[in-house]
C-alpha positions in Angstrom: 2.6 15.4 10.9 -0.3 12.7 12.2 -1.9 13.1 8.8 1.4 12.9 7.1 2.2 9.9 8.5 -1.7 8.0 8.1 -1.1 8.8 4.5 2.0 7.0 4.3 0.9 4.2 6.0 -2.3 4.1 3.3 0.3 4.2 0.3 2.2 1.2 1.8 -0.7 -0.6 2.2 -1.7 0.0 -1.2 1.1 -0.9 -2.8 1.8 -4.1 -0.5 -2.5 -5.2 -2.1 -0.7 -4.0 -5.8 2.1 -6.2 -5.8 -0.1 -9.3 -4.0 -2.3 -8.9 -6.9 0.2 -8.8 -9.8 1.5 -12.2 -7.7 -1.9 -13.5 -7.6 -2.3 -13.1 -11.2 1.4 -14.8 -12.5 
């Protein structure tokens, strides 16, 4: 469940630097 929940937390934070960079670049 711990390591369910890191991984999670590491998708969201990936996606949250996708979507700053795809701001960043318009």
């Amino acid at each position: 469940m711990r390591e369910f929940r890191y991984m999670d937390k590491m998708i969201e934070e990936l996606a949250r630097g996708r979507a700053m960079e795809k701001i960043l670049r318009q």
